[in-house]
LUMDRENVO-710362 format. One record per residue: x negated, y negated, z negated of N, C-alpha, C in turn. Coordinates in steps of 0.001 Angstrom, whole numbers, plus 500000, padded with zeros to 6 digits. Example, Ala and Ser with C-alpha at 12.3 -4.5 7.8 and 13.67 -1.06 7.14 Angstrom:
BEGIN
486810505690492200487700504500492200486800503300492200
487150502250492920486330501060492860487100499970492130
This chain:
BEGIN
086550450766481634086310450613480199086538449157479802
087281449063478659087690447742478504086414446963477599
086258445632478082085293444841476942085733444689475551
084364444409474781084920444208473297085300442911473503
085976442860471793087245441558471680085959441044471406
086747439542471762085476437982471559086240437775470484
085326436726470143085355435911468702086842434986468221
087199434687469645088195434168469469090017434693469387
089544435417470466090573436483469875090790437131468623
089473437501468130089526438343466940090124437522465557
089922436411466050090235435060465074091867435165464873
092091435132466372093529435141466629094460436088465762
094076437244466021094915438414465294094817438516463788
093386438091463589093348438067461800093874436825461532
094340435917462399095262434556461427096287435151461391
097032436322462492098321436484462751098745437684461672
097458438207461073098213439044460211098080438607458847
097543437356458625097398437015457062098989435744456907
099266435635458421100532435146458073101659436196458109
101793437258458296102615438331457994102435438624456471
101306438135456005101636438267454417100278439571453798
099661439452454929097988440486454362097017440057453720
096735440428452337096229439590451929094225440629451601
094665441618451966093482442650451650092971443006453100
092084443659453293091657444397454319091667445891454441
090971446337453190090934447324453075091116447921451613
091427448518450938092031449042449409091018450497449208
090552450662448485089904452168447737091304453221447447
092375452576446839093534453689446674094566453115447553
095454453759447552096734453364448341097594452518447166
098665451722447706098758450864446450100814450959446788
101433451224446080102911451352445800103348449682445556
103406448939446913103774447492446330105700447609445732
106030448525445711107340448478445431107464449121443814
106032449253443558106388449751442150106587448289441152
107387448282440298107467446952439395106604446924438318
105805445935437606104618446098436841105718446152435645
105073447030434335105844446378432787105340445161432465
106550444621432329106427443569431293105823443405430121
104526442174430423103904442108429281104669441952427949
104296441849426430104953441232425291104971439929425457
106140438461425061106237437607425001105703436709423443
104699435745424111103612435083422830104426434223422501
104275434011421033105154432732420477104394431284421054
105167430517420895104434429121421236102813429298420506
101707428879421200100464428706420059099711429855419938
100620431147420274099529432454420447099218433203421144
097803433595420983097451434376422029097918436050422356
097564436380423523098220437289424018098518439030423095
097080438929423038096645439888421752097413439667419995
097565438621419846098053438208418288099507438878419158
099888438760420169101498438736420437101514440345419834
100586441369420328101088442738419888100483443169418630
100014442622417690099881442465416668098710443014415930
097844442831417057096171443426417459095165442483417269
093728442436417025093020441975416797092669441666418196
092115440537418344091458440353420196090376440823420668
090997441767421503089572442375421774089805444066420894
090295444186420538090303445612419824091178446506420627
090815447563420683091872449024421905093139448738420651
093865449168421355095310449670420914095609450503419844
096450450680418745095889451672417703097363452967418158
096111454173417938096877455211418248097421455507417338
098490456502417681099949456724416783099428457646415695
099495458147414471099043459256413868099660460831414336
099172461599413876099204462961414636100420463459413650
101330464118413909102753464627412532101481465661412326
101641465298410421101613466565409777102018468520410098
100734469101410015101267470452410646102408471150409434
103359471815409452104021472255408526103597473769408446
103183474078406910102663475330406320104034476307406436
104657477681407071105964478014406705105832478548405896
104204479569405374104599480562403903104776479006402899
104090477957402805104478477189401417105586476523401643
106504476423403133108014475864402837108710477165402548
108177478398402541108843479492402385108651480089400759
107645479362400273107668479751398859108871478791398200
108684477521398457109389476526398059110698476410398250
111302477659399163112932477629398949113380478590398598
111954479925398740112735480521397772112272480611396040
111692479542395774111427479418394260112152478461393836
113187478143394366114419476838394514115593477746394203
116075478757395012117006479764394616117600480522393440
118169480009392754118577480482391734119142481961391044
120037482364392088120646483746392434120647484051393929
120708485021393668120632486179395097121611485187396368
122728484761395937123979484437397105122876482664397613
122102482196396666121635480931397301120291481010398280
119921482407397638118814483089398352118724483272399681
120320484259399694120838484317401171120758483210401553
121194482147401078121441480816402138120204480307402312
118987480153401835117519479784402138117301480502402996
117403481459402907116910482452404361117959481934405191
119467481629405595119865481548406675119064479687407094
118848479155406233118768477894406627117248477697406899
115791478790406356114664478900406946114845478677408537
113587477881408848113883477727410468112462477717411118
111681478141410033110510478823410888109982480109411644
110857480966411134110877481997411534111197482233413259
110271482612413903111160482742415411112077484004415648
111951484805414840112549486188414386114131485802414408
114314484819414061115788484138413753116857483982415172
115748483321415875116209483001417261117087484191418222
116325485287418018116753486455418777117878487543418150
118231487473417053118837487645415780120285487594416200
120918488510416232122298488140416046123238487990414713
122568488608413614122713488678412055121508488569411102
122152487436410290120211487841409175121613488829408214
119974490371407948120394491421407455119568490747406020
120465490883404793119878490569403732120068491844402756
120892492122402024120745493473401360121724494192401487
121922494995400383123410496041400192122994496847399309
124282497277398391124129497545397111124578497468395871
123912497903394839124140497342393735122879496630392844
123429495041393155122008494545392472121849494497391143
120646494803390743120493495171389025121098496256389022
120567497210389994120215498627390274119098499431389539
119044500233389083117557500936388355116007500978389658
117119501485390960116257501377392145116440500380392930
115402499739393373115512498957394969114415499564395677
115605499848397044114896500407398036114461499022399259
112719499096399755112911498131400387112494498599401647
113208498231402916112535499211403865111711498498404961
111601498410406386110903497211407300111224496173407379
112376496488408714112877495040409234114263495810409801
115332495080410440116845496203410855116245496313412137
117147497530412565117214497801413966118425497090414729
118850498151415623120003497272416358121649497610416038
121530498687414806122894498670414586122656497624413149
121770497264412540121766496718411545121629495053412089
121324494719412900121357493500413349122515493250413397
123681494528414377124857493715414964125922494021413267
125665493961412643126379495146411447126053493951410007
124564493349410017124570492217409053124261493323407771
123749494665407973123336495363406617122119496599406513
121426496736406107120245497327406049120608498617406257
119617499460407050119589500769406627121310501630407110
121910501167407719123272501467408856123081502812409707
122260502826410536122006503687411962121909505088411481
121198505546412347121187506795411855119789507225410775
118586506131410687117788506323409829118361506110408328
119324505037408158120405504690407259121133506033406471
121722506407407661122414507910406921121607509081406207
120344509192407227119795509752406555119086509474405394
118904508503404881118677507807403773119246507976402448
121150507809403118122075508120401959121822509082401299
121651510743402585121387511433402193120622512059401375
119598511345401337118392511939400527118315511047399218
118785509956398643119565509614397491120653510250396979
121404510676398155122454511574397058122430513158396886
120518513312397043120527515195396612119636514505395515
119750512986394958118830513459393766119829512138392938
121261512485393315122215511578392417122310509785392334
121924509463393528122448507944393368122557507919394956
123378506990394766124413505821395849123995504507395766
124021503645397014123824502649397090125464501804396403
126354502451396533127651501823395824127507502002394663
126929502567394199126715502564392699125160502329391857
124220502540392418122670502869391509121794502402392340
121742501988393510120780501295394605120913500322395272
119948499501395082119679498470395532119078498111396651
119182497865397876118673497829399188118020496607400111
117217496335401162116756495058401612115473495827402680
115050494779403019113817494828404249112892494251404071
111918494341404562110765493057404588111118492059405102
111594491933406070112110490815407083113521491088407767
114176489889407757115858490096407652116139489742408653
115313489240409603116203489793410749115346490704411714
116024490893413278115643491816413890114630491672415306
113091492028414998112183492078415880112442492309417038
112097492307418250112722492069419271111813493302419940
112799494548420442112534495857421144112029496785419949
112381496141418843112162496696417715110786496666417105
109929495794417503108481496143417773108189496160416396
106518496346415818106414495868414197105933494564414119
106543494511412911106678492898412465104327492094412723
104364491158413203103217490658412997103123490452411054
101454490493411346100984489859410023101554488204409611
101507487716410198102106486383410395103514486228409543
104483487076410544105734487077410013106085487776408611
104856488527408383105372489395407060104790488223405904
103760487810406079103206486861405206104364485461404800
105204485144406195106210484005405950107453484891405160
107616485691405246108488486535404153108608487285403200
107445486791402930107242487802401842107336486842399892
107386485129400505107740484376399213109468484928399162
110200485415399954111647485622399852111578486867399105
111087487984399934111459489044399213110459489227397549
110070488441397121109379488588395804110507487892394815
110550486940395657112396486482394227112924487085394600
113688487847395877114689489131395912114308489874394662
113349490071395057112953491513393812113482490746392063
112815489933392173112609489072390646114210488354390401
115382488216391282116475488156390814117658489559391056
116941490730391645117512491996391613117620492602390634
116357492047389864116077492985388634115738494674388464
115202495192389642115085496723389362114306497544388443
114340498648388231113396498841387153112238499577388041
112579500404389274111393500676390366111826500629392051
110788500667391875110872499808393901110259500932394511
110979501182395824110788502096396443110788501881398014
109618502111398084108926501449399799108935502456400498
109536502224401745110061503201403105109145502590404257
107715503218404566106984503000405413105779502001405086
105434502023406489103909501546406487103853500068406481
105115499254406924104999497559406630105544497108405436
106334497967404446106480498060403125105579497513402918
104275499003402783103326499020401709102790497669402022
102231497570403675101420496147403856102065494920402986
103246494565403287103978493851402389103738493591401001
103679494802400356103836494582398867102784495038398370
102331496235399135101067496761398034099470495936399131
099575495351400166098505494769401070097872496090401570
098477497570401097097607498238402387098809498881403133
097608499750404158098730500855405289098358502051404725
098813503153405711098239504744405843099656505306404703
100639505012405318101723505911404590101481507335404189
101166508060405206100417509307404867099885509548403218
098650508781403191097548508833402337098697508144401012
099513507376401325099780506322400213101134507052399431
101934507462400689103376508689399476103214508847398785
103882509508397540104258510231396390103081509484395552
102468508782395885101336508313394672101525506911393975
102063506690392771102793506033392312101627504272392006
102332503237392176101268501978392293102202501179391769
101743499627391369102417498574390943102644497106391595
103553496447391309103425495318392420104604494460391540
104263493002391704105253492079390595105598493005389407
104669493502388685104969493745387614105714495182387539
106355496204388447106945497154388392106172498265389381
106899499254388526106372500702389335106539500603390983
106078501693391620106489501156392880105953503026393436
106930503261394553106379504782395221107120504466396457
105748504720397188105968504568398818106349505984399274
106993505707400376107595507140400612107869507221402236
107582508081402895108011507987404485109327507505404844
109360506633405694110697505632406379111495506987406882
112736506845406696113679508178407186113350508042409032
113238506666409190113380507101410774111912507864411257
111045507678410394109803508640410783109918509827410533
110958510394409390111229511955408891112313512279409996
112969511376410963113766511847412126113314512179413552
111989511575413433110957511985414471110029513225414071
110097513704413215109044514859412418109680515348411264
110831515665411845110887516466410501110515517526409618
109183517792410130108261519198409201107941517761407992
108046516650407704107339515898406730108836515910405874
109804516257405862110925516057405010110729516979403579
109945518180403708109537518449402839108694517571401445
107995516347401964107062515846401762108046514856400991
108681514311401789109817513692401334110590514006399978
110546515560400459111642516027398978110978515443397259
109659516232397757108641515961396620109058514907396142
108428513547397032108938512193396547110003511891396301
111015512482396081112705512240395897112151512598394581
112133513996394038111964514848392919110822513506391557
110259513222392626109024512249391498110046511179391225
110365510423391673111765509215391773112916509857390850
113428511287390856114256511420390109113467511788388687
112321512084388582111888512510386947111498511118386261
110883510176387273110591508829386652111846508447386083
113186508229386957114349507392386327114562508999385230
114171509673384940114795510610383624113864510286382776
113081509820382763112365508955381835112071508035380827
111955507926379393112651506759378833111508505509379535
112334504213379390111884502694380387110205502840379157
């Protein structure tokens, strides 16, 4: 067993390593001597270090302010109450950029028609032939649509006016959040108010939420309500009368009420 080191030795090795350049013994953290410190700010002649960054001495650092959160329904009222006609409308909506709806979007679907139509039909949001297509109401819920406008005499090429709640396309088709209908819904109210229709006609249950603030399509069909100032009759979405069609009957009714209103004097 070897003896402990004497005094003099021990002397020895700690001179020999403070001339290798040791200047610690022992450190609490490990220390990166190869990291380079930042450079302090440079003081003018006469000032102190603190005046150099333009701080009181002795005072913390002043933190940066936080950006303003941005509201999208009030940048969304504000461009589209900026819009003059329908074609600048379109362009507020393509140039909206809050929407994340946009992102996944291969077309914003805006209307089709004839605007300053007696009817505007407004329906959800597009699916996926209306996404890749850039027009509402296309697919096969679309056709069937035509159809049931033209057993009670109007065409969208001629007497109808067409659009969505939200213009572009939800992703797996899902339904639109409350969120997103609320950021679109300052658009589609000047839609309406530079369409000019004389009644509006809501296809489903995010319609009504939309315009009239409730659900229960069921309960809400054929029963006639108001909204910006005009008539309004909710009516089952064709793609729900393509999943059930024992309700097309139900449907007819509401065609028949839609055609005695427009035989109506205004």
């Amino acid at each position: 067993m070897e003896s402990a080191i004497d005094y003099w030795s021990a002397k020895a090795l700690l001179e020999w390593q403070v001339e290798l350049g040791a200047t610690e013994a022992l450190c609490e953290e490990p220390v990166n001597r190869y990291e380079l410190a930042a450079p302090a700010p440079k003081a003018r002649q006469g000032q102190q270090p603190d005046q150099a960054s333009g701080q009181k001495p002795g005072m913390p650092p002043p933190v940066a302010p936080r950006p303003k959160p941005v509201d999208p329904v009030a940048e969304a009222r504000k461009a589209a109450a900026a819009a003059p006609e329908l074609p600048s409308l379109r362009a507020a909506l393509a140039e909206f950029r809050h929407c994340e709806l946009k992102l996944g979007a291969r077309n914003l679907v805006f209307g089709d028609g004839q605007p300053g139509a007696r009817v505007m039909v407004i329906g959800e949001a597009p699916g996926r032939e209306e996404d890749q297509q850039g027009k509402p109401f296309v697919g096969p819920a679309g056709q069937l649509l035509d159809r049931m406008l033209a057993a009670i005499d109007l065409d969208r090429a001629k007497n109808v006016y067409i659009t969505n709640v939200l213009p572009w396309r939800p992703q797996q088709n899902r339904d639109p959040s409350t969120e997103e209908i609320d950021m679109m819904l300052p658009f589609l109210a000047r839609h309406v108010e530079l369409a000019q229709p004389d009644i509006l006609v809501l296809m489903g249950n995010i319609s009504c939420q939309a315009v009239l603030g409730k659900r229960g399509i069921s309960r809400l069909r054929g029963n006639w309500a108001e909204a910006w100032g005009k008539p309004v009759l909710p009516m089952f979405h064709p793609a729900y009368l393509l999943r059930q069609p024992e309700q097309k009957r139900a449907a007819w009714a509401d065609l028949l009420e839609l055609k005695a209103r427009l035989g109506a004097p205004n």
